[in-house]
C-alpha positions as CSV (number, residue, x, y, z in Angstrom):
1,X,2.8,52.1,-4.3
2,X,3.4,54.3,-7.4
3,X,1.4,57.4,-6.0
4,X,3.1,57.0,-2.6
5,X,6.5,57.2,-4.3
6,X,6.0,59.6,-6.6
7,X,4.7,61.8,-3.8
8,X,8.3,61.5,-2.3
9,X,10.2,61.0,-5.2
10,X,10.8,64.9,-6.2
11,X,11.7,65.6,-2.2
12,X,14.3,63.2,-2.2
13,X,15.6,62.7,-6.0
14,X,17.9,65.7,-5.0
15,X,19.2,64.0,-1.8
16,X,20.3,60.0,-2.7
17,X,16.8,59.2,-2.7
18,X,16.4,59.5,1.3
19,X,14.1,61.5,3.0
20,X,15.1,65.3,3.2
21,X,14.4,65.4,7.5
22,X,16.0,66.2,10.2
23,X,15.0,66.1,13.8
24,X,14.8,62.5,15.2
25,X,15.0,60.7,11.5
26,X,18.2,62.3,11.4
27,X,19.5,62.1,15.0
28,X,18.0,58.5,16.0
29,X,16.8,56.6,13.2
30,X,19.7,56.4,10.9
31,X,21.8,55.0,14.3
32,X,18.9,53.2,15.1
33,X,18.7,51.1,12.1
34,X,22.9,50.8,11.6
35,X,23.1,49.4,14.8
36,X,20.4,46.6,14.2
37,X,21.8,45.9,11.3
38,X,25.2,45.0,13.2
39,X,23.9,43.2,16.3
40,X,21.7,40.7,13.9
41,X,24.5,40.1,11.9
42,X,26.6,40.1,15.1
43,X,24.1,37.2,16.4
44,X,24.0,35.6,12.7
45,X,27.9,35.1,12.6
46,X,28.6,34.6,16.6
47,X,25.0,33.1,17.9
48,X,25.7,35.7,20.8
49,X,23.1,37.9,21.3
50,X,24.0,41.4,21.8
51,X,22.2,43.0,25.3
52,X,24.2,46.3,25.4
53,X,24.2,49.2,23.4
54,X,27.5,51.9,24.8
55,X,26.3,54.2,21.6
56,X,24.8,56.4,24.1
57,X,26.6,58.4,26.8
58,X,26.6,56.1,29.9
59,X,25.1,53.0,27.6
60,X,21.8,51.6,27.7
61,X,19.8,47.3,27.7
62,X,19.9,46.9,23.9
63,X,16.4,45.0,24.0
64,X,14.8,47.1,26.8
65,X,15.9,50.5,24.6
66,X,15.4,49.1,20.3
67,X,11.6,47.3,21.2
68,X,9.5,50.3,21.2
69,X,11.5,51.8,17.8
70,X,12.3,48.6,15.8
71,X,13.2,44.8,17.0
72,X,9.8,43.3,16.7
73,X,8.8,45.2,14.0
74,X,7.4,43.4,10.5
75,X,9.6,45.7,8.5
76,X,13.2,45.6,9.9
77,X,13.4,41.7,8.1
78,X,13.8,44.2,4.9
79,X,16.6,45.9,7.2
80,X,18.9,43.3,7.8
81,X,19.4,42.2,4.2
82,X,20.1,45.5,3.1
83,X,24.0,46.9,2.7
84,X,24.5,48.9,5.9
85,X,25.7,51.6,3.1
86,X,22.2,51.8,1.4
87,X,20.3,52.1,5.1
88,X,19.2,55.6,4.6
89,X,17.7,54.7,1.1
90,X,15.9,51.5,2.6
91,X,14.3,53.8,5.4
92,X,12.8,55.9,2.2
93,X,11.8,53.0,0.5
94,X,10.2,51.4,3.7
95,X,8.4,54.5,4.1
96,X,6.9,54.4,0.6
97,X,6.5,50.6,1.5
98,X,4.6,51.3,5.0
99,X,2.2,53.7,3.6
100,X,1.0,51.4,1.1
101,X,0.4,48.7,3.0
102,X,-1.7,50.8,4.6
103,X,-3.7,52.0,2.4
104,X,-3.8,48.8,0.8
105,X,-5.1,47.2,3.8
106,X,-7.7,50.3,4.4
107,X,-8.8,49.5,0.8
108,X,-9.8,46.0,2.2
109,X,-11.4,47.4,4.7
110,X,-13.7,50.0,2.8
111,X,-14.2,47.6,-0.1
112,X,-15.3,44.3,2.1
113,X,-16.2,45.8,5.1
114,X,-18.1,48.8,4.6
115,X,-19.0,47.4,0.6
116,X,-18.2,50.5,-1.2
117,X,-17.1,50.7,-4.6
118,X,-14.2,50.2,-6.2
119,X,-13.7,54.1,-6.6
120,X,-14.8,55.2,-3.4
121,X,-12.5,52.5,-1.5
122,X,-9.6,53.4,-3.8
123,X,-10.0,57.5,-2.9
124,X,-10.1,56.2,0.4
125,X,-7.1,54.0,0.8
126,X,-5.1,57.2,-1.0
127,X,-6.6,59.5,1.3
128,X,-5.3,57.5,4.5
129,X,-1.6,56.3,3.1
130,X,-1.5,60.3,2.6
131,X,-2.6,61.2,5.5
132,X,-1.4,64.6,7.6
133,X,-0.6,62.5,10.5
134,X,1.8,60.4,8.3
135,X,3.5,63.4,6.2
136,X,3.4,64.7,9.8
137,X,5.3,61.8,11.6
138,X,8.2,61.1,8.5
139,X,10.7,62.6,10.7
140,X,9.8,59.4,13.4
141,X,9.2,56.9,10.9
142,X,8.5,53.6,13.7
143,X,5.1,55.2,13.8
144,X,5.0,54.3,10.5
145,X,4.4,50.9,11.7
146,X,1.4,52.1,13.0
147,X,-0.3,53.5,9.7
148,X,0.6,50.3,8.3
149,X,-1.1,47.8,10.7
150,X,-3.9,50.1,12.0
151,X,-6.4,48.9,9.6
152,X,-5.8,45.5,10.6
153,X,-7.3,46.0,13.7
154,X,-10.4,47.8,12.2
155,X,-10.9,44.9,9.9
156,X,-11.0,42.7,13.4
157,X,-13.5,45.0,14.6
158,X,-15.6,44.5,11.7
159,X,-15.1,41.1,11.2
160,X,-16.4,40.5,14.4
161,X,-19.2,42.5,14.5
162,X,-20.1,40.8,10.8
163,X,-19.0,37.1,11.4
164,X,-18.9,36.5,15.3
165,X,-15.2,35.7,15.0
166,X,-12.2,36.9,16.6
167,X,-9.3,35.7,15.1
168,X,-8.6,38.7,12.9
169,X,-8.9,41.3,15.9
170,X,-6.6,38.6,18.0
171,X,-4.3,38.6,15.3
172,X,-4.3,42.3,14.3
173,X,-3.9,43.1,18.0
174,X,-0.8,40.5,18.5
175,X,0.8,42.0,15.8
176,X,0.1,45.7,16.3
177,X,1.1,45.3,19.7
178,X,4.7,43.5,18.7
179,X,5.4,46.1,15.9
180,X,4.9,49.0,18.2
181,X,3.5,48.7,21.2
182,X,3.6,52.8,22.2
């Protein structure tokens, strides 16, 4: 957690500790994340559930549109209890969060799977929350999601191959495929 922060921490120290982006994290996910934050709270306060979005020019299915980016994902519980005000920071801070659980769960997956040391699986778990591909995709943080969960489902694979049981790949799979299923 430390590393993966302080990896971000001089980039966005300068701008309210968010991430310095633009593109997408800029034009979508800030909106994106605002305006789950209001229909949950919307639901929590009227039990209606909100099932259209006019944010966009002609409007769009609120559930058919927000699934692939964030309504089933693990992380957007952290989203909801957050002060709409401090959103941008919480999409830094999830980002930090997101990378470390994957390498933490990478770790897992070199040290019990593949039996390497403690060193070895450490270097590795840095070297995939750092990745290129996730420095890459910052600016589209739901495939963060991804990087987070993937080694879940190569800890299935190897638990079945080591222990004849499925559960873990079932589960990994159930989950991947509700967090983001692009």
């Amino acid at each position: 957690f430390a590393a993966c922060f302080f990896v971000f921490l001089p980039f966005s120290f300068f701008n309210g500790f968010t991430l310095p982006m633009n593109g997408d994290y800029v034009l979508q996910q800030l909106h994106f994340y605002c305006e789950a934050h209001d229909a949950i709270w919307h639901f929590f306060k009227t039990g209606e559930i909100v099932m259209w979005s006019s944010s966009g020019f002609l409007g769009v299915d609120y559930f058919s549109a927000n699934t692939f980016y964030y309504l089933s994902s693990p992380f957007l519980i952290f989203f909801i209890f957050t002060p709409k005000i401090l959103i941008p920071q919480m999409i830094f801070f999830m980002m930090v969060i997101k990378m470390t659980v994957g390498g933490f769960f990478f770790y897992i997956l070199l040290k019990k799977y593949f039996n390497t040391s403690n060193k070895t699986s450490l270097i590795g778990s840095f070297a995939y929350a750092l990745s290129g591909w996730g420095m890459y995709y910052l600016w589209f943080n739901h495939f963060h999601d991804v990087l987070a969960l993937f080694p879940l489902l190569l800890i299935g694979i190897e638990h079945v191959l080591k222990n004849n049981k499925g559960w873990i790949l079932s589960l990994s799979l159930m989950i991947l495929g509700m967090a983001n299923y692009f």
